[in-house]
C-alpha positions as CSV (number, residue, x, y, z in Angstrom):
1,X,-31.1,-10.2,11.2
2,X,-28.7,-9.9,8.3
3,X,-30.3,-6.8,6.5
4,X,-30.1,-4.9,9.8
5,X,-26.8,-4.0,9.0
6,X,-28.0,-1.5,6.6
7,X,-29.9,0.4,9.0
8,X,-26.9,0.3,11.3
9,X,-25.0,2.0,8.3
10,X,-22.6,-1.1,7.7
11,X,-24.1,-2.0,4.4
12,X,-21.1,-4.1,3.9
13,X,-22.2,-6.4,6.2
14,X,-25.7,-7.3,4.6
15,X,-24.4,-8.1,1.0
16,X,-21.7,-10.6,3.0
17,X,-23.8,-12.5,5.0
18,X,-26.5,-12.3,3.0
19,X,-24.7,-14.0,0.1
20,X,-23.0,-16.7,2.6
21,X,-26.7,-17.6,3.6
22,X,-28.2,-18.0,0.3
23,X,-24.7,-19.7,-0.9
24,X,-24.4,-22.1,2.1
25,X,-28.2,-23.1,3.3
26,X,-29.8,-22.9,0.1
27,X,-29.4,-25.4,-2.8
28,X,-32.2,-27.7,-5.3
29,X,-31.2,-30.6,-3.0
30,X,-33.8,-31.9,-1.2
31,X,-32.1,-30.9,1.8
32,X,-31.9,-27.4,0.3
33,X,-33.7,-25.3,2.7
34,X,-32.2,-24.4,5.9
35,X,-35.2,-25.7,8.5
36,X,-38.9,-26.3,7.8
37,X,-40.3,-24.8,4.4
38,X,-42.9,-22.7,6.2
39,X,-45.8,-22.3,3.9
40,X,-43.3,-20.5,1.2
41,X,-41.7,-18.1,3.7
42,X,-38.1,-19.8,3.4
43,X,-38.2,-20.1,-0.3
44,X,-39.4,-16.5,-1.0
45,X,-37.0,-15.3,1.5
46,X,-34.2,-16.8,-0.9
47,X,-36.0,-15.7,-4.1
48,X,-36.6,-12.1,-3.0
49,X,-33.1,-12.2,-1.3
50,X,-31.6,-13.3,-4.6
51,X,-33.0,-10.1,-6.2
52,X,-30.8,-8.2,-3.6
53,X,-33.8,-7.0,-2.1
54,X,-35.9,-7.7,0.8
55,X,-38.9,-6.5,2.6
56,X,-37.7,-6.2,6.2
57,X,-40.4,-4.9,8.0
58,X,-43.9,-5.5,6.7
59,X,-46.3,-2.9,6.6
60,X,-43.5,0.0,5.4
61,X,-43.0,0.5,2.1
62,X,-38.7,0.3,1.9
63,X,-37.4,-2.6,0.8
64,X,-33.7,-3.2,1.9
65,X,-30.9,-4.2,-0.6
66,X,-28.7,-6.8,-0.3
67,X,-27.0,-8.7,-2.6
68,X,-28.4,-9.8,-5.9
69,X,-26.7,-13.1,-6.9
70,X,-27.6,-12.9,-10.6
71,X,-25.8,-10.1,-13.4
72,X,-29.1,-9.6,-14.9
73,X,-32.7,-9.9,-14.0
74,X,-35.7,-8.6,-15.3
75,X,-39.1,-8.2,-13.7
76,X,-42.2,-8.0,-15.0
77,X,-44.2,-6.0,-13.0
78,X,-48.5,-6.7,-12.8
79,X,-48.7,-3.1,-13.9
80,X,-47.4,-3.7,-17.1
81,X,-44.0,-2.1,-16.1
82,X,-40.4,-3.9,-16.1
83,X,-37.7,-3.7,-13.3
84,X,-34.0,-4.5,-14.5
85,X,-31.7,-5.5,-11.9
86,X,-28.4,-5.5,-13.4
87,X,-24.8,-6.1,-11.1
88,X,-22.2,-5.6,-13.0
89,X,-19.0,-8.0,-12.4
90,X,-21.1,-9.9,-10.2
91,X,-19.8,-13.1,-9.2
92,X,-19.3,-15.6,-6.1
93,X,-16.1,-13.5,-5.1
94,X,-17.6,-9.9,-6.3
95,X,-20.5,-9.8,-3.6
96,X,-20.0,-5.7,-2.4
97,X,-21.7,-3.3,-4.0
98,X,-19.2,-0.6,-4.5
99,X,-21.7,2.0,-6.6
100,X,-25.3,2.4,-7.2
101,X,-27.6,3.9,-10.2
102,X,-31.3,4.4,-10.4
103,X,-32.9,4.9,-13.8
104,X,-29.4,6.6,-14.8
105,X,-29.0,8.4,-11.3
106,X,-26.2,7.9,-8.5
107,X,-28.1,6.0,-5.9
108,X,-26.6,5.6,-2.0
109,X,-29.3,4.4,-0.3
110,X,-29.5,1.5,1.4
111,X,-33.3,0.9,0.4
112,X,-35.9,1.3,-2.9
113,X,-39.3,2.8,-1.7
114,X,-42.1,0.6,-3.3
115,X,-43.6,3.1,-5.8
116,X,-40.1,3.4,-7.0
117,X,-39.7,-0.3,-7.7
118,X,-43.4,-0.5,-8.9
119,X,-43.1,2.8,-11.4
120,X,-40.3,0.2,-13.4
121,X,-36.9,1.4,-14.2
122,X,-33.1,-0.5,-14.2
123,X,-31.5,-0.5,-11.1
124,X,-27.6,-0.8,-11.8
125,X,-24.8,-2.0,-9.5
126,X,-21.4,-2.3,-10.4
127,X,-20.0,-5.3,-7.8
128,X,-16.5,-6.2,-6.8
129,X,-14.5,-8.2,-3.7
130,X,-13.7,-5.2,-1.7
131,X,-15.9,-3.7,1.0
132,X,-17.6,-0.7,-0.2
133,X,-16.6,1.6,3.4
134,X,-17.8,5.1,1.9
135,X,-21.1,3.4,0.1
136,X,-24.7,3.9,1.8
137,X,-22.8,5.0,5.8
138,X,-25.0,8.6,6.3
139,X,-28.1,9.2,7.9
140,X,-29.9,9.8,4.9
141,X,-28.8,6.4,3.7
142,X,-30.6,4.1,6.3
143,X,-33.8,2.7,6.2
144,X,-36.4,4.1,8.6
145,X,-36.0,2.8,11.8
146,X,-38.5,3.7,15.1
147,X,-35.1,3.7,17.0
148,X,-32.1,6.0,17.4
């Protein structure tokens, strides 16, 4: 439910709850999981949500930004390729996105097609503590929904 926010055009929204999930449920306790570890799906909902990614719907090919709780990441793709993920200022405090770059271009989407991802590249946001209002609100932001 938390990345539905971006396709309702209040991007905002995802990267704060998103964050407050992963920073309150989640720990290396062993009560560190929120609820039964179900075959993987709660840890690699944390893992992939700690990218600032996530898969929403399976089966389409977006994948849904969050919140990425690290400043730096690198991922090494099985095609060889790397994808940075680098957040700028990023800190418990700075969870907003407030701009975006792809591969050295301005990015307002709220959402990375997989061939993008999978082709490599450095995905760039610069963070902060304020909500983002202007960031990722049009149309042409949104994920692909079925729905108006």
């Amino acid at each position: 439910m938390i990345y539905l926010y971006d396709y309702a055009g209040e991007p905002w929204k995802t990267q704060k709850w998103a964050r407050k999930v992963m920073e309150d449920l989640y720990s290396s306790t062993p009560d560190g999981y929120p609820g039964d570890e179900d075959q993987g799906q709660t840890s690699s909902w944390y893992v992939i949500s700690a990218m600032g990614l996530y898969s929403v719907c399976p089966g389409t090919t977006e994948y849904v930004i969050g919140s990425p709780v690290f400043p730096k990441m690198t991922i090494q793709l099985e095609n060889g390729k790397k994808l940075v993920i680098e957040a700028k200022n990023n800190n418990k405090e700075n969870v907003y996105i407030q701009s975006a770059s792809f591969n050295g271009q301005p990015y307002t989407k709220n959402y990375f097609q997989y061939d993008d991802l999978m082709n490599g590249g450095v995905i760039r946001y610069e963070m902060g503590n304020t909500l983002a209002l202007d960031r990722g609100i049009s149309e042409k932001d949104r994920p692909f929904s079925i729905s108006d």
